[in-house]
Backbone as a ProteinNet text record, in pm:
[ID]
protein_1_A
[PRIMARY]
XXXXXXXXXXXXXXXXXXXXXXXXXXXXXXXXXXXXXXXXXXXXXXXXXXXXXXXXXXXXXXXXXXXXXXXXXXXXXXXXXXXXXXXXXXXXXXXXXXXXXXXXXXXXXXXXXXXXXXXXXXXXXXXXXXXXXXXXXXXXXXXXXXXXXXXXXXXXXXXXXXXXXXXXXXXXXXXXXXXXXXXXXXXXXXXXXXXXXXXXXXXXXXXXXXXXXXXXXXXXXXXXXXXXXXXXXXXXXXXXXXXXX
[TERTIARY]
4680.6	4747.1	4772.8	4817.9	4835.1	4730.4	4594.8	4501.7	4452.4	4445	4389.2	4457.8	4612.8	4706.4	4610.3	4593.7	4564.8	4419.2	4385.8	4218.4	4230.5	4315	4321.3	4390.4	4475.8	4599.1	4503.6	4395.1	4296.9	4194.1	4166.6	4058.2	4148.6	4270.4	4338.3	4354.4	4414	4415.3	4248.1	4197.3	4057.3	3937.7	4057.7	4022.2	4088.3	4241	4360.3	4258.1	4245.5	4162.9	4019.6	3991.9	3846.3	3849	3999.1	4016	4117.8	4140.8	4242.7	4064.4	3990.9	3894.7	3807.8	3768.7	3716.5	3780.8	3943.1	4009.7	4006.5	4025.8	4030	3901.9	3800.8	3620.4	3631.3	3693.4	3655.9	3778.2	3871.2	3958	3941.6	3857.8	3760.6	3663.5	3577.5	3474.5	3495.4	3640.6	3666.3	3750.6	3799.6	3823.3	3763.4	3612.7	3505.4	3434.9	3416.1	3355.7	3394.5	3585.3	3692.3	3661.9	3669.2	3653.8	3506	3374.8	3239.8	3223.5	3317.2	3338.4	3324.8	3262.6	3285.3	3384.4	3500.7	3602.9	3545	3664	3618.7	3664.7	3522.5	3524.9	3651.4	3670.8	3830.8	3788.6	3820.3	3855.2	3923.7	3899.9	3970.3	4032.7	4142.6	4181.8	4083.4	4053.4	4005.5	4083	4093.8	4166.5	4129.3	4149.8	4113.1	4177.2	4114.1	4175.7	4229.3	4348.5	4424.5	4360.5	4397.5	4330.7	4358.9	4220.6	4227.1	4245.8	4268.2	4242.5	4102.5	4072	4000.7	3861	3743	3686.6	3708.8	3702.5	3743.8	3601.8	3554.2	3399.2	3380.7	3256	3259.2	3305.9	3311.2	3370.4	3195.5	3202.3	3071.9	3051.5	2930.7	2891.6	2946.1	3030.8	3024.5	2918.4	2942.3	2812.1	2779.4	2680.7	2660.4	2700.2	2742.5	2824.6	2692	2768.1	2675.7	2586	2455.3	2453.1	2440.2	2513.2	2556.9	2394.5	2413.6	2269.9	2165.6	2149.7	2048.7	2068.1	1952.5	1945.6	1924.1	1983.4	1901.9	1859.7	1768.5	1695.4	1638.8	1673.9	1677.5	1530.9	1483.3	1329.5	1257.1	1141.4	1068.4	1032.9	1044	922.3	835.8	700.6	579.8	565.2	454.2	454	426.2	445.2	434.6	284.2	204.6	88.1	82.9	163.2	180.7	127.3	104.5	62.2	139.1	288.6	376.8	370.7	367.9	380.1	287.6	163.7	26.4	-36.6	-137	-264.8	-370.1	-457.8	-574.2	-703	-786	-922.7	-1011.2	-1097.2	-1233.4	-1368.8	-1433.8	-1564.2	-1655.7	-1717	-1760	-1904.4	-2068.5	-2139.1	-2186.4	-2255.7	-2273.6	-2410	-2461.5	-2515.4	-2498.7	-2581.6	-2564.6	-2688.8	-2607.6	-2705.2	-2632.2	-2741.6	-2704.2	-2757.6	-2709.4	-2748.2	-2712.7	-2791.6	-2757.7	-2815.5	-2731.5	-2763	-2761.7	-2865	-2825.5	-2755.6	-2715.3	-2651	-2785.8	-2881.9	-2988.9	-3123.8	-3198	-3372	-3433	-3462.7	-3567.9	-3503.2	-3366.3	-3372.8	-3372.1	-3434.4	-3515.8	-3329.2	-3414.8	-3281.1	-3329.8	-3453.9	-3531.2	-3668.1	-3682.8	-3801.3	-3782.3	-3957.7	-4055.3	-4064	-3990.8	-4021.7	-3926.7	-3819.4	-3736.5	-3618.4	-3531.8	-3433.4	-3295.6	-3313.6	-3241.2	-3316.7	-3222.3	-3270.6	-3179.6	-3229.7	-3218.2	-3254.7	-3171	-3219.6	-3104.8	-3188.8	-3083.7	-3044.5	-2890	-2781.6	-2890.7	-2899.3	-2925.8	-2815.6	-2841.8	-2740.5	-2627.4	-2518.5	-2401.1	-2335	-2255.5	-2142.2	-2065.4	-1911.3	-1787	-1709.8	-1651.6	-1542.2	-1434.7	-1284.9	-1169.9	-1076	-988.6	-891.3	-729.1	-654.7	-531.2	-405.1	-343.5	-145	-77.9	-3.8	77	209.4	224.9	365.8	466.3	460.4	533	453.7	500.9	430.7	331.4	331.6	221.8	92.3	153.8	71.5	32.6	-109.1	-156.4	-206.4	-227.1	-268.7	-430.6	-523.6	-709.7	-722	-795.6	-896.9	-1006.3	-1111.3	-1236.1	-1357.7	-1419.5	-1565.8	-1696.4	-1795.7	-1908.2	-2017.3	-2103	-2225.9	-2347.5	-2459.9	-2576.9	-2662.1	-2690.9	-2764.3	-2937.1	-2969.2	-3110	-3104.5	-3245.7	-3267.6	-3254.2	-3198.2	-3204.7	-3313	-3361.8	-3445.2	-3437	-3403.2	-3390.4	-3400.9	-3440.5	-3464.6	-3365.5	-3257.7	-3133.3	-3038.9	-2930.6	-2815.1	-2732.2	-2687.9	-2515.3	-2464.9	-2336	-2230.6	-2076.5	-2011	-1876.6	-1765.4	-1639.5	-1484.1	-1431.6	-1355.4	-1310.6	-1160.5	-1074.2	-912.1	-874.1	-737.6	-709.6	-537.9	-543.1	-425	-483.5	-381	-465.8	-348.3	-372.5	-213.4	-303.5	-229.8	-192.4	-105.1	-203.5	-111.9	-11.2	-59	51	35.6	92.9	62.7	123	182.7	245.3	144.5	36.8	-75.6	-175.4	-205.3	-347.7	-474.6	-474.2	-554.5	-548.9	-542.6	-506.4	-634.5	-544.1	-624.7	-544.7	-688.3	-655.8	-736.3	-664.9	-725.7	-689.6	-812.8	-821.5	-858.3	-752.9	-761	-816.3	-926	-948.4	-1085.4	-1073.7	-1132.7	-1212.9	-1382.2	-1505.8	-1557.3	-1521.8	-1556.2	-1698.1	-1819.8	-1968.2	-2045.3	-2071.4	-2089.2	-2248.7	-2341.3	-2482.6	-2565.9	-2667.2	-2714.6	-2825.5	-2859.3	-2959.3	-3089.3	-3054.9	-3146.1	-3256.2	-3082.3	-3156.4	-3035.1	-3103.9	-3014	-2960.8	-2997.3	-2942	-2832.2	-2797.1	-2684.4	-2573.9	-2465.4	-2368.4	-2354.8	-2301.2	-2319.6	-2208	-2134.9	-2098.5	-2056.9	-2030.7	-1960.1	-1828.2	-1790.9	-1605.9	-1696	-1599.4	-1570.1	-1474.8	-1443.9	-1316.6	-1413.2	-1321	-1375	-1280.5	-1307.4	-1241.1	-1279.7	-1220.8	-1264	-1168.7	-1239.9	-1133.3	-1162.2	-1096.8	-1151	-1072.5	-1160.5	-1019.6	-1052.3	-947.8	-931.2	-853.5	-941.7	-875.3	-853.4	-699.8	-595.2	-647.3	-731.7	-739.5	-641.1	-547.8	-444.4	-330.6	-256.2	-184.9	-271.7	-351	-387.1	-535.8	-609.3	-773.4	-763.7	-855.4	-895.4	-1010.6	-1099.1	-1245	-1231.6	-1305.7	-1312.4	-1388.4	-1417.2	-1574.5	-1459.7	-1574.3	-1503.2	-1632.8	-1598.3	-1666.4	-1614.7	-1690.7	-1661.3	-1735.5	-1653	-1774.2	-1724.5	-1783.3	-1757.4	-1823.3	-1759.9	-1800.6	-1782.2	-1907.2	-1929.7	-1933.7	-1901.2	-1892.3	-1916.6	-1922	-1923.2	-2107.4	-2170.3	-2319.3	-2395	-2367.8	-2447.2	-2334.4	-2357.8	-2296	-2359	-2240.8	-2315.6	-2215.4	-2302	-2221.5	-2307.7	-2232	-2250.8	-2170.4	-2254.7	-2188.5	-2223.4	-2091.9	-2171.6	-2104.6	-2126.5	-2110	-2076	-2006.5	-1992.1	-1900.3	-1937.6	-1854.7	-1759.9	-1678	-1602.9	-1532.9	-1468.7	-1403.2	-1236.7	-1160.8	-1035.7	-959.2	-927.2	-813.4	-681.9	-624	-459.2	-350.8	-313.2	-209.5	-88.2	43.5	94.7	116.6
1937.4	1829.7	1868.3	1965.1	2042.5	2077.4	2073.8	2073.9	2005.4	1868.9	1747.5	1696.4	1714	1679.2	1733.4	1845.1	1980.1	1881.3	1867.3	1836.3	1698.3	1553.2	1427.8	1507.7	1555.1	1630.3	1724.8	1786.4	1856.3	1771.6	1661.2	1599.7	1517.7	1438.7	1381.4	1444.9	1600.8	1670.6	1687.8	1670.6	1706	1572.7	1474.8	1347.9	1345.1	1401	1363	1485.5	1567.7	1680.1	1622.6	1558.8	1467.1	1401	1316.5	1170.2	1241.8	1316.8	1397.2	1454.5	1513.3	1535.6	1434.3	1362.7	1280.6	1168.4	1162	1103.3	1216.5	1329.6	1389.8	1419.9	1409.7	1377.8	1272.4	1135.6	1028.1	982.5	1049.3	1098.6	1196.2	1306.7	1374.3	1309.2	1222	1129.4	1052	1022.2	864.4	907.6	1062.4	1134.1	1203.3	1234.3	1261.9	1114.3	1023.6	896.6	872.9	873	845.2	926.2	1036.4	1144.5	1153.6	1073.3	1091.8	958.3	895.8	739.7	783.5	726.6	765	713.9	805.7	726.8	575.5	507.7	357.8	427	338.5	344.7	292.8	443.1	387.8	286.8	156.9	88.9	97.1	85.6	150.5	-11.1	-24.3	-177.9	-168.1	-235	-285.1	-368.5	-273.5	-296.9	-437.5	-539	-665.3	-642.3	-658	-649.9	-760	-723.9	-838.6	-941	-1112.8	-1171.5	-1188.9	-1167.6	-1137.4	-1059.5	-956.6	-735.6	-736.2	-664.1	-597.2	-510	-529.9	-373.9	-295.6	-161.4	-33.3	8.4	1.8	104.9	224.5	225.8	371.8	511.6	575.5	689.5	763.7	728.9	791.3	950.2	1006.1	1121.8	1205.5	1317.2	1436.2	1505.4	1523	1582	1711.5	1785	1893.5	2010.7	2112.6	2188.9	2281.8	2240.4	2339.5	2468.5	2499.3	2611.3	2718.9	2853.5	2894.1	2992	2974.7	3058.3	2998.5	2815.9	2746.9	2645.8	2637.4	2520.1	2414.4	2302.5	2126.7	2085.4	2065.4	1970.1	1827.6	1731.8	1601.1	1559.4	1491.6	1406.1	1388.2	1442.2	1430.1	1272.2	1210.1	1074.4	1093.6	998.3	1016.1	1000.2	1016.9	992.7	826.8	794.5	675.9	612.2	515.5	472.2	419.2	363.3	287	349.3	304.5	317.2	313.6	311.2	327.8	461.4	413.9	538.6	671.2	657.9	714	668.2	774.2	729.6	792.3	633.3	686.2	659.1	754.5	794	711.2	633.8	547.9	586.4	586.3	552.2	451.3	376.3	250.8	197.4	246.7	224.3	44.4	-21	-179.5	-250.3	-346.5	-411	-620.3	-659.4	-845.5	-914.2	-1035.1	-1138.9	-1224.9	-1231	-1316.4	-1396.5	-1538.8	-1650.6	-1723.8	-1704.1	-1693.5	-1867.3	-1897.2	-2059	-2016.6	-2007.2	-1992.3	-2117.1	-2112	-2244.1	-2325.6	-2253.7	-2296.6	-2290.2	-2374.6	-2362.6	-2229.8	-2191.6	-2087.1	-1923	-1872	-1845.7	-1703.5	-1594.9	-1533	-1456.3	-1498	-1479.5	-1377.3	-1359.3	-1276.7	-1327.1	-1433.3	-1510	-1595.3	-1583.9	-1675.5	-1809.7	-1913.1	-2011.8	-2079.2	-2029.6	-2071.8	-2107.4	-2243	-2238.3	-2195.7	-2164.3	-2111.3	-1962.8	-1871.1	-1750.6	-1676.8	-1649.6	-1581.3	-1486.5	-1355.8	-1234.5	-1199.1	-1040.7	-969.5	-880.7	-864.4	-765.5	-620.4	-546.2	-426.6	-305.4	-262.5	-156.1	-74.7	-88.1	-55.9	78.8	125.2	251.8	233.6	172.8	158.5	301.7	317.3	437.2	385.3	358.8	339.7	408.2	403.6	437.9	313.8	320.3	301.2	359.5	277.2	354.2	257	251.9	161.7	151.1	18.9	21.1	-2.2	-76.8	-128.3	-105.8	-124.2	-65.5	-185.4	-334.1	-426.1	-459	-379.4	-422.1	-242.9	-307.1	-160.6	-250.1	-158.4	-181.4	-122.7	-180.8	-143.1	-69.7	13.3	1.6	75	-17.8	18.3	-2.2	51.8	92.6	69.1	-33.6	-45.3	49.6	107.8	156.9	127.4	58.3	49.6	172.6	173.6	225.1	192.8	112.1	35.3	-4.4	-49.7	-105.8	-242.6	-329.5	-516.3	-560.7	-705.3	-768.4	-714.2	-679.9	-648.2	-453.1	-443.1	-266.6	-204.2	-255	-174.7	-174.1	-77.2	-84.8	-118.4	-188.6	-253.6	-154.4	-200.1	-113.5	-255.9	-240	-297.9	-248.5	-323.3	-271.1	-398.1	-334.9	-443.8	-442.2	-446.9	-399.9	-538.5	-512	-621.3	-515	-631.1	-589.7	-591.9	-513.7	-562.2	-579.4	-643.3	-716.6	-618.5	-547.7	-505.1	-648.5	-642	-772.8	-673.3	-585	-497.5	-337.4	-314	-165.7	-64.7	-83.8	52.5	72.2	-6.1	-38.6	51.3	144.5	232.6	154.1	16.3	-37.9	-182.8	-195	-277.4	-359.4	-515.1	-584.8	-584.8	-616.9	-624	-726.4	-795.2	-875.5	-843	-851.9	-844.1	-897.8	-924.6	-1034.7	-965.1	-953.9	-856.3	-962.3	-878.8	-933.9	-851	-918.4	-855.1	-847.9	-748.1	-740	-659.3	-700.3	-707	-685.8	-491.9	-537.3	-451	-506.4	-538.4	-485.9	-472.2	-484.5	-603.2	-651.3	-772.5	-781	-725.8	-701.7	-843.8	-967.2	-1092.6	-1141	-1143.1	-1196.6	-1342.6	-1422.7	-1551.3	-1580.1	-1391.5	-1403.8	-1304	-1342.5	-1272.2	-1052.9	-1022.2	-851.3	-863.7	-972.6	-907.5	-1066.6	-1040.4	-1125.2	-1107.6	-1230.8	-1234.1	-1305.6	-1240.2	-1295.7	-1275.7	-1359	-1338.8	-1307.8	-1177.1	-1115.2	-1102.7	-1121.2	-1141.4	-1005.9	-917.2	-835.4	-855.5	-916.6	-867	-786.8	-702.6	-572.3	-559.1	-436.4	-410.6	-235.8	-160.1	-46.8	103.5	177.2	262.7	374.4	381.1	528.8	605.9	741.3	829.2	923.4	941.6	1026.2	938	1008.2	918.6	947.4	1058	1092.8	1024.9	979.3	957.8	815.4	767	627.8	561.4	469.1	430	292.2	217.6	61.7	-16.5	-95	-207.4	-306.4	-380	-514.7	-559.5	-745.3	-817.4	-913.2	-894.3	-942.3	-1061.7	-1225.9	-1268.1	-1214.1	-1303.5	-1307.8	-1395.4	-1477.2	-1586.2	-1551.7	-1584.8	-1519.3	-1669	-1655.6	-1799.6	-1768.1	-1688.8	-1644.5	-1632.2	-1543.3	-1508.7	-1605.3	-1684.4	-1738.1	-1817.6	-1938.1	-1929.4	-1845.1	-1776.5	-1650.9	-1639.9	-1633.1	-1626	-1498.1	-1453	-1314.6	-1278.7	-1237.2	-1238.4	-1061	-928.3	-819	-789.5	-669	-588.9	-440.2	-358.6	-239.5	-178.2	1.2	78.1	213.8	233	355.9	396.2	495.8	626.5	661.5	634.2	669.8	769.4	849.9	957.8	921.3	982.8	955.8	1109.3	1078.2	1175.3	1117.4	1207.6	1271.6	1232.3
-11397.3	-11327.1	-11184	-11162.7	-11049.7	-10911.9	-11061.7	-10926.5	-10901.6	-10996.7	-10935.7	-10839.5	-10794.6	-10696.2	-10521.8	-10544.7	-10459.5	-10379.7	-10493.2	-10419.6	-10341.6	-10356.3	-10293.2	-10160.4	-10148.9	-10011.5	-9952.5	-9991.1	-9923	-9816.6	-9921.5	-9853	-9748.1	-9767.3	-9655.1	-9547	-9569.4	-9451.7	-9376.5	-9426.4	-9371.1	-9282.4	-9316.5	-9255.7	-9154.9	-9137.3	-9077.8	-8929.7	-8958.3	-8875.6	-8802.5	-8885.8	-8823.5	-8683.5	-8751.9	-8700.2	-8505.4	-8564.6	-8417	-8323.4	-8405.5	-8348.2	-8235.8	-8314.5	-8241	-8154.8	-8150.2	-8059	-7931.3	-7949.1	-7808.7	-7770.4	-7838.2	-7764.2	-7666.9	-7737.8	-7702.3	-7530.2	-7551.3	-7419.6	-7317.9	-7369.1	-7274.4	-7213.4	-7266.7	-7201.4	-7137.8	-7159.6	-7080.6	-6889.4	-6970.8	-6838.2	-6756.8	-6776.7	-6736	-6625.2	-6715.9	-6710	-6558.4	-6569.5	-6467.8	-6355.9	-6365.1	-6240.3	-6213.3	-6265.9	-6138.5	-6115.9	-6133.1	-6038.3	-5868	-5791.6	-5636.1	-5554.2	-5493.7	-5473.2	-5353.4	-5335.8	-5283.8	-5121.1	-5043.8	-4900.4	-4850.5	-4790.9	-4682.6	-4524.2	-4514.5	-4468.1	-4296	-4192	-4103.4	-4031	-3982.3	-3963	-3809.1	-3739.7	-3617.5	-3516.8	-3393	-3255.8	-3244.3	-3181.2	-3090.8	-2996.4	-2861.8	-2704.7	-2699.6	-2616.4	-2644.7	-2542.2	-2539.1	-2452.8	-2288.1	-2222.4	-2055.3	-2062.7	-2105.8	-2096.2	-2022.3	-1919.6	-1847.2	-1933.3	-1966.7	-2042.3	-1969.5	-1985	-1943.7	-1849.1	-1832.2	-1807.8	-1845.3	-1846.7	-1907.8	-1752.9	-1822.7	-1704.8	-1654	-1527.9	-1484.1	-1477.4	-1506.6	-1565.9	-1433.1	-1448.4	-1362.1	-1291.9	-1189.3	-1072.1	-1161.5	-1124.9	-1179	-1094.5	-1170.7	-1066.2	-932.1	-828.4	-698	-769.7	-733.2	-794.2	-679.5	-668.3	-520.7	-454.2	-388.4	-329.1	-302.5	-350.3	-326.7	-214.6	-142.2	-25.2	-66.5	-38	-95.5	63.9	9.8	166.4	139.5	210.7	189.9	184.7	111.1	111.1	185.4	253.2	338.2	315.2	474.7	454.5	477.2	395.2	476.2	675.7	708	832.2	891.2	956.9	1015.6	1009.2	1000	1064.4	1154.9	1189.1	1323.5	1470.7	1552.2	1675.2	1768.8	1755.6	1869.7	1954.6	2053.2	2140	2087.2	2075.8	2058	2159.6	2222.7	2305.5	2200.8	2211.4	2138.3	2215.6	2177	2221.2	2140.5	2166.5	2044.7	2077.8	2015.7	2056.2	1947.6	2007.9	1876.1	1923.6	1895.8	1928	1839.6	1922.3	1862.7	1920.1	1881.1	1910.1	1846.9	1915	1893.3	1934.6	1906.6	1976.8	2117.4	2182.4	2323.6	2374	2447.1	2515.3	2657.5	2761.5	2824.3	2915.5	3004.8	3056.9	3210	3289.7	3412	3477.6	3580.1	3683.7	3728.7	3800.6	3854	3796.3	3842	3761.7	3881.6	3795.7	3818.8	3841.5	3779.9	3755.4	3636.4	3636.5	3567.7	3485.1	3284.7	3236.7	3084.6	3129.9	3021.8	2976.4	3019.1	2948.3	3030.4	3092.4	3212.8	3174.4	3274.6	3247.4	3174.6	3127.2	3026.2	3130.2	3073.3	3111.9	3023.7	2912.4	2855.8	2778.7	2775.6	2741.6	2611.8	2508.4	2381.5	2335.7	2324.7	2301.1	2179.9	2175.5	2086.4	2194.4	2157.3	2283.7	2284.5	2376.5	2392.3	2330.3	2230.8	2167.6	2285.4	2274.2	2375	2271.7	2362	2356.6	2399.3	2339.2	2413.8	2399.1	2515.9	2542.4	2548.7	2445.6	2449.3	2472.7	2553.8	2580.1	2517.4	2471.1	2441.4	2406.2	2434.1	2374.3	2339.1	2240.4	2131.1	2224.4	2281.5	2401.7	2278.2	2141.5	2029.6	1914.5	1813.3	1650.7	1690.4	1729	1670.2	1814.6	1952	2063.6	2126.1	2119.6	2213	2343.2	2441.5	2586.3	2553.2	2646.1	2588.1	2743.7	2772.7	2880.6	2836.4	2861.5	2782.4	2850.9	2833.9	2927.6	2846.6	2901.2	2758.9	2884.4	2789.5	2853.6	2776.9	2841.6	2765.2	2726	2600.2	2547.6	2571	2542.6	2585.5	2730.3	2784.9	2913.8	2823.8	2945	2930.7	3030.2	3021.5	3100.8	3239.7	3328.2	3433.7	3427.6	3328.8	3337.3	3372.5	3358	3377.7	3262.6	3236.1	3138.6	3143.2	3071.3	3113.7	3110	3208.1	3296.9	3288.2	3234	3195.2	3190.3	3262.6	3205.4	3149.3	3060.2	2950.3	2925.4	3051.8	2952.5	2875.3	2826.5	2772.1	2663	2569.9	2456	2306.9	2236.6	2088.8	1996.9	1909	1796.9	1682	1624.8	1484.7	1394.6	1285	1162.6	1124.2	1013.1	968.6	1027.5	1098.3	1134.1	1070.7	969.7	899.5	758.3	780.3	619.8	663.5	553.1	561.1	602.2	577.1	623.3	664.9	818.1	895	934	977.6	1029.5	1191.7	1306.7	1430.7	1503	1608.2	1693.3	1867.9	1977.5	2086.9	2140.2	2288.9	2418.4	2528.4	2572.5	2726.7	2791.6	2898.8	3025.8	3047.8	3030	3052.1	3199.3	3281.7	3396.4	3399.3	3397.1	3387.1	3488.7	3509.7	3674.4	3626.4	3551.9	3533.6	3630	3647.3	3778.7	3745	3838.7	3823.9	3901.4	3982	4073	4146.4	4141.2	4190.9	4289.3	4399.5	4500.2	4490.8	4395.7	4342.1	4317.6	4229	4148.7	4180.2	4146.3	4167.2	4146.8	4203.8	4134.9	3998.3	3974	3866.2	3767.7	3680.1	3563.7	3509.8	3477.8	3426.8	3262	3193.1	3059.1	3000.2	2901.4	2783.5	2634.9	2640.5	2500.5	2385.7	2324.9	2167.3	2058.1	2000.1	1905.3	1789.3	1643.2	1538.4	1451.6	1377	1300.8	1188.8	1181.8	1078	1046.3	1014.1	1016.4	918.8	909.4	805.9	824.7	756.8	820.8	736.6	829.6	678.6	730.6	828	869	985.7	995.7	1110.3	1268.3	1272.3	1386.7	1422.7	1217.6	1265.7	1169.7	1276.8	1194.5	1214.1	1108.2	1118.8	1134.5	1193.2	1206.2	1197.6	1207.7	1172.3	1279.7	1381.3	1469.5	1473	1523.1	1488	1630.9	1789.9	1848.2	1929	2002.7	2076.2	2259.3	2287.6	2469.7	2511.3	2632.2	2707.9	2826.6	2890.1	3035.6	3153.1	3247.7	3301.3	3479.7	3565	3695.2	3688.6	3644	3662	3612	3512.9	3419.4	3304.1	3240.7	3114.6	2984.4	2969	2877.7	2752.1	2627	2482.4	2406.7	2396.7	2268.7	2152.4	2045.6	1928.6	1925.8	1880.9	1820.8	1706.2	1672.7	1554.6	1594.6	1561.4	1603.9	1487.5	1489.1	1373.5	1481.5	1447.5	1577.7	1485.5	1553.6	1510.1	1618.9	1592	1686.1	1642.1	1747.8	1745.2	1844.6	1795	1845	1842.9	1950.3	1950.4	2040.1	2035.5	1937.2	1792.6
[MASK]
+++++++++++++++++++++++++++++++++++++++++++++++++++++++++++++++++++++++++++++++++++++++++++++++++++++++++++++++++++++++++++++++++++++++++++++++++++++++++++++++++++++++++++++++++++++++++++++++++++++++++++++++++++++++++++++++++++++++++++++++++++++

């Protein structure tokens, strides 16, 4: 009797032991579970400026400190292109075409018999002289010399001063136009005609800085002659100018 008592109080205790068991499993897990939760993002409240407040600017970056023993020297500029206060030296060999109307019949204007006369210019050599009085105006005096004999077996012999306009003169490569006075003292070797000729000559060009001191050009000039003859010429010419200082 005794031990059938023994054995029901055995097995209860052995349930009662179970049941404690697996309650503190199931409270370990749930406190596990709890603690690899990720805590919750903290929140920070946010300023508003109050209204009509000023923004602040930002504070501008600090110089960098001197470093001692070194020189700073300020930025070189390039050099000028301009032509102020330069004298320049040219030389610009050319040739054209020419037409010439004497005043009177008979005469002789290259071709017998003709009252009007049409040639091609005899190839010339101008010698320039100029100086830039302002960046956009130079002063000319210029000297043509013939290269070839003309109808009359002689070479032209010319002074030509005048002015010249620079468009942009501080541009590596400029455009230019010239006003001068063709004083044409030819020889002719005809007592008909005057010893010399007036014209207005026109040159426009254009030109390239390969330094401030040297420069190349192409011009494209006419002239109207009106004292010896009515006289029109068209040339072409390529030169080379130096300049100093």
């Amino acid at each position: 009797m005794m031990g059938a008592t023994r054995v029901p109080f055995a097995c209860a205790a052995m349930l009662m032991s179970t049941s404690m068991s697996m309650s503190t499993a199931i409270t370990v897990a749930i406190e596990g579970v709890a603690l690899a939760r990720p805590a919750d993002p903290v929140i920070e409240p946010q300023v508003e400026p109050e209204p009509g407040a000023a923004a602040q600017p930002p504070a501008p970056p600090s110089p960098p400190a001197p470093t001692e023993g070194v020189r700073v020297f300020p930025t070189l500029e390039p050099p000028s292109l301009s032509h102020d206060r330069q004298l320049g030296i040219a030389v610009s060999p050319g040739t054209g075409f020419r037409v010439l109307f004497p005043y009177q019949e008979g005469i002789y204007c290259g071709e017998i018999g003709k009252r009007v006369c049409s040639a091609r210019l005899p190839a010339y050599l101008d010698v320039q002289a100029s100086f830039g009085f302002t960046a956009h105006w130079d002063v000319l005096a210029e000297l043509r010399l013939g290269l070839e004999d003309d109808f009359a077996r002689t070479r032209a012999v010319a002074v030509i001063p005048g002015v010249r306009y620079w468009v942009d003169p501080s541009q590596r490569i400029k455009f230019f136009t010239t006003l001068q006075l063709d004083v044409d003292l030819t020889e002719q070797h005809n007592r008909a005609l005057t010893g010399y000729d007036l014209a207005v000559h026109n040159g426009n060009g254009l030109m390239f800085e390969v330094m401030r001191d040297l420069g190349f050009y192409v011009q494209l000039s006419e002239t109207i002659g009106f004292v010896r003859w009515l006289r029109f010429e068209i040339d072409v010419g390529a030169g080379v100018q130096a300049r100093f200082p």
